[in-house]
C-alpha positions in Angstrom: -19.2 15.0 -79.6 -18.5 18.2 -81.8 -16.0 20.6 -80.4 -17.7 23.7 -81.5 -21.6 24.3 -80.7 -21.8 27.8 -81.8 -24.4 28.1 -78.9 -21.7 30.7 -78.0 -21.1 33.2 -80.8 -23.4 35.5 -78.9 -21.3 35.8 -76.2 -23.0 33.8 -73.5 -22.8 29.9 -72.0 -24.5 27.6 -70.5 -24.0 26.7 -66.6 -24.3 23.1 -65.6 -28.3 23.0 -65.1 -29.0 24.7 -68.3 -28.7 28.9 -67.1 -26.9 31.1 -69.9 -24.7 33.6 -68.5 -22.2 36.0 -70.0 -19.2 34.8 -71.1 -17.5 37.5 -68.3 -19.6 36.6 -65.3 -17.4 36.1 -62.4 -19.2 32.1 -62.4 -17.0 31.8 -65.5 -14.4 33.8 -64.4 -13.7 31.4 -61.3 -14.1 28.2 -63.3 -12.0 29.6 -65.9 -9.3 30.4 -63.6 -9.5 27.2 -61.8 -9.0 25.6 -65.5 -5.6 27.7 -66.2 -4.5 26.8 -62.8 -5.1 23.2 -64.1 -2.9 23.3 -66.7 -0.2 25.3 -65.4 0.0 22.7 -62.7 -0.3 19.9 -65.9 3.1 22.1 -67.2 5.2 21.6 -63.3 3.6 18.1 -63.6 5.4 17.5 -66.8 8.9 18.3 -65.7 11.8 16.4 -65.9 12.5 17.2 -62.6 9.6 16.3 -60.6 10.0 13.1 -58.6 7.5 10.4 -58.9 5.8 11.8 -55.3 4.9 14.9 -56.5 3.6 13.7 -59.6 1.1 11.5 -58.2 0.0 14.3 -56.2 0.0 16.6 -59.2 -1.9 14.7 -60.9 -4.6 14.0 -57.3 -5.0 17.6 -57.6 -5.8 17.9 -61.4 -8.4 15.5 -61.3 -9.7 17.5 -57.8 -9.3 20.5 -60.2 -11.6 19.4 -62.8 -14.1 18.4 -59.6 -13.6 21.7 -58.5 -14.4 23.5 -61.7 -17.3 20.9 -61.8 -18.7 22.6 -58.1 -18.2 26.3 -59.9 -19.5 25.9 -63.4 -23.1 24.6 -61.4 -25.8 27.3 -60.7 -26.2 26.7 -57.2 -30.1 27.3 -57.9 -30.7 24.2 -60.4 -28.1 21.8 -58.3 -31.0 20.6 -55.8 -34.3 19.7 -56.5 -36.8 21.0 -54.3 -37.3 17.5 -52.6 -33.5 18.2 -51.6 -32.4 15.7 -53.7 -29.1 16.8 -55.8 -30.1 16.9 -59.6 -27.1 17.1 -60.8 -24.2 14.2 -59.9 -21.2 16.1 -59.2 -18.4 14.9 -56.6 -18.0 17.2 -54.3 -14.6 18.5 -52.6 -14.1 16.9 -49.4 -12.5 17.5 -46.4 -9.8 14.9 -46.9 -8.7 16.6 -49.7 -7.6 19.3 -48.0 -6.4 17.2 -45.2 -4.2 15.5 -48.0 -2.6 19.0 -49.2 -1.7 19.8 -45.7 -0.2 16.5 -44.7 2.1 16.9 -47.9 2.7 20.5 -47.1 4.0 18.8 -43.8 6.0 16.6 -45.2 7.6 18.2 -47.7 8.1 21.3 -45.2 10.3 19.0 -42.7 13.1 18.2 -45.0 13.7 22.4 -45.8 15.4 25.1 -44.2 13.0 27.3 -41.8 12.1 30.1 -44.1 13.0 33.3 -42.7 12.4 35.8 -45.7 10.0 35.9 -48.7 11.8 34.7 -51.5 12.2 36.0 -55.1 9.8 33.8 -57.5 12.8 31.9 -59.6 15.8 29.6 -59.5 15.2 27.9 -62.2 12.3 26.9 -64.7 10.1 23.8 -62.9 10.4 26.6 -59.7 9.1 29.6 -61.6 6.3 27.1 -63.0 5.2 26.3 -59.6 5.3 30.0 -58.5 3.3 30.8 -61.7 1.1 28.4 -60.5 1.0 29.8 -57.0 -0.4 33.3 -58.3 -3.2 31.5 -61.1 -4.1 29.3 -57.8 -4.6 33.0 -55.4 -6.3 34.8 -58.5 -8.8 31.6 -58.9 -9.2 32.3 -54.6 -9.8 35.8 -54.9 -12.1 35.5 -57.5 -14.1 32.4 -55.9 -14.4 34.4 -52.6 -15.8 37.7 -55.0 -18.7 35.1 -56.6 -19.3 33.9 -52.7 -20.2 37.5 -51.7 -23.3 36.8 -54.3 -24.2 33.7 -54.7 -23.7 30.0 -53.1 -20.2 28.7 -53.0 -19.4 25.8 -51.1 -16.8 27.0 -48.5 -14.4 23.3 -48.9 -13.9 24.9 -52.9 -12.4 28.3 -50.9 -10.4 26.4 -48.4 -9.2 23.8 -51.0 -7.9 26.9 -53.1 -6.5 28.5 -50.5 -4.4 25.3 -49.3 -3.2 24.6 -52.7 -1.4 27.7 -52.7 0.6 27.0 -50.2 1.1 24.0 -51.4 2.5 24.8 -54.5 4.7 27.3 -52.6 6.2 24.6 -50.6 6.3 22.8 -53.5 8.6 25.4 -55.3 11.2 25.3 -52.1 11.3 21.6 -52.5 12.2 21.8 -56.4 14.7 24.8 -55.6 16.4 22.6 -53.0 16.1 19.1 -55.0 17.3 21.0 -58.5 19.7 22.8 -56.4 18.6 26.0 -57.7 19.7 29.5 -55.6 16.8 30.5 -53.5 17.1 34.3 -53.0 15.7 36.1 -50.3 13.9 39.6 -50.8 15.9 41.7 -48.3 14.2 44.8 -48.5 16.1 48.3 -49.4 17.0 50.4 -46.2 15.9 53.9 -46.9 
């Protein structure tokens, strides 16, 4: 398989089912978004720090990334033959996968401190990673919802998104307490 195709010097690219879009559609936008999220989760993933648990989720999620991405780089119009029959044979993202992210959420939540404030993004560098993931993980959400004001989005992708951010968040409080890194609470300025 050649790296380059050159199909693309025009600015546009193909969708899985063969549609060309523009290389800024908000399609490619969300994918795109979904894939920096990948490897900024790949970077946590790669820590020294993270304990074999986490990694195995890490890398659960990656591969539900790539499914993800799979479900948003598809034009919704060419995924189902008019029998009803899918065309094309992507996995889809299911229910238990978001079940999975909360029942770790749950987990990891009952050995931490009730949180009481927001807390500063920091402590250390695995925690900042995780928080930097946090945000690339909301973007890809926000931008996902815009494309399902338009056109087809299948509402698990949303859901799965929005669950993974707080994943990573409780993810970040773990690391900060396991790496004994200061978690600092935003106390807001009295005017």
């Amino acid at each position: 398989m050649k790296i380059y195709t050159k199909t693309g010097d025009k600015g546009t690219t193909a969708l899985f089912g063969g549609t060309r879009v523009p290389k800024h559609h908000i399609r490619i936008e969300s994918y795109g978004t979904v894939d920096e999220l990948n490897s900024y989760i790949g970077m946590v993933r790669s820590q020294p720090e993270i304990d074999p648990r986490s990694k195995e989720i890490l890398i659960h999620i990656q591969d539900k990334l790539f499914t993800l991405g799979a479900i948003l780089a598809t034009d919704p119009k060419k995924a189902v033959l008019k029998s009803g029959k899918e065309r094309l044979n992507i996995p889809r993202i299911q229910e238990e996968d978001v079940e999975l992210l909360e029942n770790e959420i749950d987990r990891m939540n009952a050995d931490l401190p009730p949180i009481t404030h927001f807390v500063l993004p920091g402590g250390n560098t695995i925690v900042a990673f995780c928080h930097i993931s946090r945000c690339v993980c909301r973007r890809a959400e926000r931008i996902t919802t815009h494309l399902a004001e338009d056109e087809e989005v299948d509402q698990t992708v949303i859901q799965y998104l929005n669950r993974l951010s707080d994943y990573l968040f409780v993810l970040a409080r773990k690391l900060t307490h396991s790496t004994q890194a200061e978690e600092i609470k935003w106390i807001p300025e009295k005017l």
